[in-house]
N, C-alpha and C positions, 0 to 999 in steps of 0.2 A: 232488326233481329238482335236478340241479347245473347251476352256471352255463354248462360245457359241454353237456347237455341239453339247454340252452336255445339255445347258439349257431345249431346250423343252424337251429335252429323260425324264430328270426328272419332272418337271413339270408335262408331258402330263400321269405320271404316280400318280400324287397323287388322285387319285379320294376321297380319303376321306375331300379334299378340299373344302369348296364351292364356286360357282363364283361370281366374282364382276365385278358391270360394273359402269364405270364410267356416275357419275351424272355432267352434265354440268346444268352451269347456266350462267345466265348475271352476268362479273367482276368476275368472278373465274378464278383462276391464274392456267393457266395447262401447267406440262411439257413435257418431252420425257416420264416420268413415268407413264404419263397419256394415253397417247395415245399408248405404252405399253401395257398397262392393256388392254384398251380396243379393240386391237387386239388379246391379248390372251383371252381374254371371250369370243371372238366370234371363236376363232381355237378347246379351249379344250371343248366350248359347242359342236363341231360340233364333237370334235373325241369319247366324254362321247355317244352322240346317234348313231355312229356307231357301239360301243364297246357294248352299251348293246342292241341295236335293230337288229342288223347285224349281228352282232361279226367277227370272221376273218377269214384271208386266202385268197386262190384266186377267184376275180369274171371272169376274162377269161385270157389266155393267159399266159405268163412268163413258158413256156417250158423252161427245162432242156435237152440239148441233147450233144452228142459229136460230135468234129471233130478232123479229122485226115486223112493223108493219109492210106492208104493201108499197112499193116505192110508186112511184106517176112515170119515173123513166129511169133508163139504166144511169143515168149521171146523176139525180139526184142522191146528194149527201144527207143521209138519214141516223137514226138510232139505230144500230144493229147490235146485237148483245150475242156472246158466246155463252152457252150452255153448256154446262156440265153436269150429268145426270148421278144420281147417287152407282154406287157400287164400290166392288173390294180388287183390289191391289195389290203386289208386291213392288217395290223399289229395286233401285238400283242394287242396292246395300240389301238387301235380306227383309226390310222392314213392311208388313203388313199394313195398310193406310185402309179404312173402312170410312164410306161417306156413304149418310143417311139423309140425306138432302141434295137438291141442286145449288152448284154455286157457277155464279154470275162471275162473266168480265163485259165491261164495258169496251167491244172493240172500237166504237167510233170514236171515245175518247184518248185510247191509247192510238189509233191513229196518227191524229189532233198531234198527239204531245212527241209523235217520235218522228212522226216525218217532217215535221216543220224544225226541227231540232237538228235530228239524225241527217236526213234523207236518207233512210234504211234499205231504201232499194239501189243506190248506187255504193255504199259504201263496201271496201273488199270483206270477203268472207258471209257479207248479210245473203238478203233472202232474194235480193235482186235477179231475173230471169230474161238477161235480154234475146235468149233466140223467139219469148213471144211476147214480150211484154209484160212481165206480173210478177207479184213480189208473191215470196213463199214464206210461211212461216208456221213452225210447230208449236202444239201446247205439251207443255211437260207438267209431270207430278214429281212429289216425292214426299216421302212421312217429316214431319214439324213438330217437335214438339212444343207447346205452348203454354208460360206460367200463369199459374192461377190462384186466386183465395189466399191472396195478400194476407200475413199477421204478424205481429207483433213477433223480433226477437232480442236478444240480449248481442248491444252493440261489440264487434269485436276489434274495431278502431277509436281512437281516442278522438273526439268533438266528431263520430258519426252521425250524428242526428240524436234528437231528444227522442224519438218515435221511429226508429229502425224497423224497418218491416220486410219481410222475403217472402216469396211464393210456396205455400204449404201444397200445390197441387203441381202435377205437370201435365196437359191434356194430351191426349195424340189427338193431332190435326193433319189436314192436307194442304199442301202448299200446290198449288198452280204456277204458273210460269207460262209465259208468251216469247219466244224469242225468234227471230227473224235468223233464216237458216235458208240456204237453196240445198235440196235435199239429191244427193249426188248416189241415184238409182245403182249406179254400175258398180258402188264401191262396197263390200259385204258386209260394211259399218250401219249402214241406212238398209239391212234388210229383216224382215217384220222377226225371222227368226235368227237374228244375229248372237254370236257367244257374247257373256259374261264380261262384264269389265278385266276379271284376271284370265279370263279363261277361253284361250281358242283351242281348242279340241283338233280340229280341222287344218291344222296351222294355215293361217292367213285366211278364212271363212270359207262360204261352199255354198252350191246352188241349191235352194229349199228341195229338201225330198230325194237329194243324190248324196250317196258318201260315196268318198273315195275307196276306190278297189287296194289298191296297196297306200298305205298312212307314210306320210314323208318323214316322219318322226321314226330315227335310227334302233331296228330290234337286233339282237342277237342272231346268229347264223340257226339256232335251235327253232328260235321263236319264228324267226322268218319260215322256213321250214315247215311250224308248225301250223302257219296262219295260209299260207298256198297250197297246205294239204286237205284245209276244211272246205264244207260245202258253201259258207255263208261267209268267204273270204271276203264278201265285196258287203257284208252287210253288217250285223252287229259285234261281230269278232273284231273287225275292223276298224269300229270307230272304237272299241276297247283298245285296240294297241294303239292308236293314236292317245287314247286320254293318259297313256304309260307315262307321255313326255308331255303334257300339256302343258305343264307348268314348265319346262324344261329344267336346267341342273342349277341356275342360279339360288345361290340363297337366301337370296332377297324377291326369289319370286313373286310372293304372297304381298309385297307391300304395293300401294296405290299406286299405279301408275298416271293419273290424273290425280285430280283436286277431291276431296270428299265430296265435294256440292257437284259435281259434274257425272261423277260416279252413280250417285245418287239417282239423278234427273235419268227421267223414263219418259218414254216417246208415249202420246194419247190419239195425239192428229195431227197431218200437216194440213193447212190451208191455201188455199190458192187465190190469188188475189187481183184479176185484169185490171192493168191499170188502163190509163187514158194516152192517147195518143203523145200529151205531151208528157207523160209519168207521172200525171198526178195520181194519188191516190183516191179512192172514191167511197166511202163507206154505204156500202147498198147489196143486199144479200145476193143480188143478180149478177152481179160480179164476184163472188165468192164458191168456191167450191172445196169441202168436206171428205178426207178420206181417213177413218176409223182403222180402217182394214192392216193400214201400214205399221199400226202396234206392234209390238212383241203381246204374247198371251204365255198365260201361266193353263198348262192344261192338266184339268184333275182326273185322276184315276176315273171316277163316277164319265166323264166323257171317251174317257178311251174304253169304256166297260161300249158305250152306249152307242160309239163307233164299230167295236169290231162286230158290234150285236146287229149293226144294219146291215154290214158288208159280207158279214157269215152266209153261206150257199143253205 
């Protein structure tokens, strides 16, 4: 990854930042730095209203599935490949990731290369599962941006090159990631509709489909008052006065509490993985099992139209 890679990842993660945008006038002298600016005020305004009107995960498509031939038995070590089916996304960080194609991971070889290495399923924090034998592990996304259409510019170090050249394009791409994880069901971190990297609403998450009747987050003797006088105390008034203090009073709310890159990383599928009596691992789709469901989803208006349209009397 290059240090321009890297730029938007962090950038698009400072939200404690505010935006600028540049002011043009007549005989103002503007440079690359300008015009800069003013394409990233208009990228990180657009990723800030996805990230907090939206928030993330998937809005359709990007299936996780296997392939492989037909194995002769549950022990044979074969080619098995991870699938990744085209579709649209949000990231961690506000950023929209669009795939018009499937993209491959070769799981037998990452195998190969981590368990003879690693041994990924004994080591602390990995994917290892000894109440039944089987290694876990999730594939994640997140948006990448990617240079391109290398040209020719005007060297701004002394003995840079006779033929200095920089990236005239930046793609959006998708990044995948495989990473060995035992995924810790009880905790509200690992659940499919878990808050925002800044944002628990909830304080400390909540079980899908329940809000809490009174918000542990401190209202006024008025406010309180006001919220056990209504009818729908226990419903969307409710998780309003909790979002009051979401951030709560620090002033440094709003900055990263992780890494940009971990911020970033969004949950696709966890996989499961029966290992062999002696822990070996085995690549062979018979010993593998697939759950999509465990995502976060980005859900669109057009679906909740088409929901309350079924459930209407």
């Amino acid at each position: 990854m290059t240090a321009m890679q890297d730029q938007s990842l962090i950038s698009d993660g400072k939200f404690e930042q505010p935006l600028k945008r540049v002011v043009f006038e007549p005989g103002m002298l503007l440079g690359v730095e300008a015009t800069t600016s003013e394409q990233d005020y208009h990228r990180r305004r657009l990723v800030r209203h996805q990230y907090w009107l939206h928030g993330y995960g998937t809005v359709t498509g990007l299936v996780v599935s296997l392939q492989a031939e037909e194995p002769e038995n549950i022990d044979q070590h074969i080619l098995t490949k991870l699938i990744v089916s085209p579709g649209i996304a949000i990231d961690g960080l506000g950023r929209e990731v669009s795939s018009y194609e499937p993209y491959c991971i070769n799981l037998q070889d990452w195998l190969e290369a981590h368990s003879d290495k690693d041994r990924i399923w004994q080591v602390a924090n990995g994917g290892f599962d000894g109440s039944d034998n089987s290694l876990w592990l999730k594939i994640c996304f997140r948006y990448q941006e990617q240079p391109s259409g290398l040209q020719p510019v005007m060297a701004t170090q002394i003995n840079a090159g006779t033929d200095p050249v920089q990236p005239s394009r930046l793609k959006d791409c998708l990044l995948l990631e495989l990473i060995p994880e035992k995924p810790l069901f009880e905790d509200a971190a690992f659940a499919p509709w878990g808050p925002p990297a800044y944002l628990d609403p909830l304080q400390g998450g909540h079980v899908h489909g329940q809000v809490p009747a009174v918000p542990s987050a401190p209202l006024n003797p008025v406010e309180q008052t006001y919220l056990t006088a209504q009818d729908n105390a226990e419903g969307l008034l409710s998780l309003n006065a909790a979002m009051l203090h979401a951030l709560g009073t620090d002033k440094n709310a709003l900055q990263m509490q992780a890494t940009e890159a971990e911020a970033a990383r969004t949950l696709l599928a966890r996989i499961r993985i029966q290992l062999n009596p002696d822990r070996k691992v085995v690549s062979n789709p018979q010993r593998m099992q697939i759950n999509n469901l465990l995502r976060p989803f980005v859900t669109t208006p057009q679906q909740l139209l088409s929901l309350h349209r079924s459930v209407a009397p």
